[in-house]
C-alpha positions in Angstrom: 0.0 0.0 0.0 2.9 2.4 1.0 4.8 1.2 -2.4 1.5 2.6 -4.5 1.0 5.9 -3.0 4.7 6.8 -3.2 4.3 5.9 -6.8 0.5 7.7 -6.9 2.8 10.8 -5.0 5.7 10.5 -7.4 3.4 10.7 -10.6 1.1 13.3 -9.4 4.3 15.5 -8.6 6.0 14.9 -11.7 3.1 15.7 -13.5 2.9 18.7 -11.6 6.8 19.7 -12.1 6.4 18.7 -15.6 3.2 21.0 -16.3 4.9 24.1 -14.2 8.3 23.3 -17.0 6.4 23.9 -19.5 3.6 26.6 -18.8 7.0 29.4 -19.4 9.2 29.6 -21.9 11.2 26.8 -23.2 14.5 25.4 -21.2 17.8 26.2 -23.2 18.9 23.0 -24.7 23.0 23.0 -24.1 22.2 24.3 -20.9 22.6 21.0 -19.6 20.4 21.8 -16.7 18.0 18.9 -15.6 14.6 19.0 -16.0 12.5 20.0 -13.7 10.7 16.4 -13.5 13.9 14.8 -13.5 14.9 16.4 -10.8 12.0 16.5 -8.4 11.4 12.3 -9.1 15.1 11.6 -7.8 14.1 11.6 -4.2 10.4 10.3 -4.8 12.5 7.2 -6.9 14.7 6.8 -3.5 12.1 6.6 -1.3 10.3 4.1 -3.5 13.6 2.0 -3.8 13.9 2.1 0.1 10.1 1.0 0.4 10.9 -1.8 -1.9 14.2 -3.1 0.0 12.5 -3.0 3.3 9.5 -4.6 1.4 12.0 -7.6 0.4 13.1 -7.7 3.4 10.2 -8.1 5.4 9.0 -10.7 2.7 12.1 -12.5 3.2 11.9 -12.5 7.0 8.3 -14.0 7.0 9.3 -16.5 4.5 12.0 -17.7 7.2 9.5 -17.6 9.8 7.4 -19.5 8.0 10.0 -21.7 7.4 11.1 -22.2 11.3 7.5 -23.0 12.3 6.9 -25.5 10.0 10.1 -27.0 11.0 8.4 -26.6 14.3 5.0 -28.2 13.6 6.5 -31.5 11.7 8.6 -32.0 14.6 6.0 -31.9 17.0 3.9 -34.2 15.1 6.6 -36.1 14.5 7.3 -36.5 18.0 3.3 -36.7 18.5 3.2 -39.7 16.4 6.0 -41.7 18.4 4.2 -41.0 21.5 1.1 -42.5 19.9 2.8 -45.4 18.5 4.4 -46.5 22.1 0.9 -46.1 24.0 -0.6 -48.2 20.9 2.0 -50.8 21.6 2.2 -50.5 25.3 -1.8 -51.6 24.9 -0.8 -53.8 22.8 1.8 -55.7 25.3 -0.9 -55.1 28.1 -3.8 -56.9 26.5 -1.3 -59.6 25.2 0.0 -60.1 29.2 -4.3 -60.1 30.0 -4.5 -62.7 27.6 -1.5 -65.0 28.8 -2.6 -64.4 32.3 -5.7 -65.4 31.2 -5.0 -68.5 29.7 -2.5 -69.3 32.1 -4.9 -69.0 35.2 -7.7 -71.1 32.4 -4.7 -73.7 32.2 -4.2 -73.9 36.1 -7.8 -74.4 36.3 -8.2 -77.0 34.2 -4.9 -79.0 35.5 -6.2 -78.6 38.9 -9.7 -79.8 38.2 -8.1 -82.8 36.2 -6.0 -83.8 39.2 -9.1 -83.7 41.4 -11.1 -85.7 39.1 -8.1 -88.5 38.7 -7.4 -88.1 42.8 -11.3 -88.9 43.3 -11.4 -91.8 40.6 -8.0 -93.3 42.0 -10.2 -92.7 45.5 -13.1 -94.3 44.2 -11.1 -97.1 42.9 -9.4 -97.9 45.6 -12.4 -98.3 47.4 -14.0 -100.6 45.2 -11.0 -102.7 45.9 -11.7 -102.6 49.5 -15.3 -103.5 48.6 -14.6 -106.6 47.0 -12.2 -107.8 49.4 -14.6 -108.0 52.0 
């Protein structure tokens, strides 16, 4: 915005300088005096070089920013996807130790009601023995 009224100033004052020129009588040509126009559009062509450096820049610094928090951002989801992955897989291990103990404790279960049925038929055996000794 600042770069187009410099520009908008710059115009309307060299239209200005160059109307004022030319409403007297004409300039000596091997004067080698600079026109009026010429001479009043130096600074305005400064000031509109200085706009456009600090324009660059300020475009260059926000590119860098830019730059520095998208570094930023991939990092953190980088790190935001490890963090997921290693609670995934500690759930994983957990259900997968649930399981085991699961089965483990089903295994015990079973083992322990085998025994008891094999204790109460070698029981039960035995005393049919007895039975038919008598």
């Amino acid at each position: 915005m600042n770069k187009l009224l410099a520009v908008l100033f710059a115009t309307f004052f060299a239209a200005s300088s160059f109307a004022a020129s030319h409403a007297g009588a004409p300039m000596a040509g091997a004067s080698g005096a600079k026109p009026a126009a010429a001479a009043a559009a130096a600074p305005a062509k400064a000031e509109m070089k200085a706009d456009a450096k600090a324009e660059e820049k300020a475009a260059k610094a926000a590119a860098k920013a830019e730059k520095k928090k998208a570094k930023a951002d991939a990092k953190a989801a980088k790190k935001e996807a490890d963090a997921k992955k290693k609670a995934d897989k500690a759930a994983a291990n957990a259900a997968a130790t649930s399981t085991k103990a699961g089965a483990e404790a089903t295994k015990d279960k079973a083992v322990a009601t085998s025994e008891a049925k094999k204790d109460k038929a070698v029981a039960a055996s035995d005393a049919k023995k007895e039975a038919a000794k008598k």
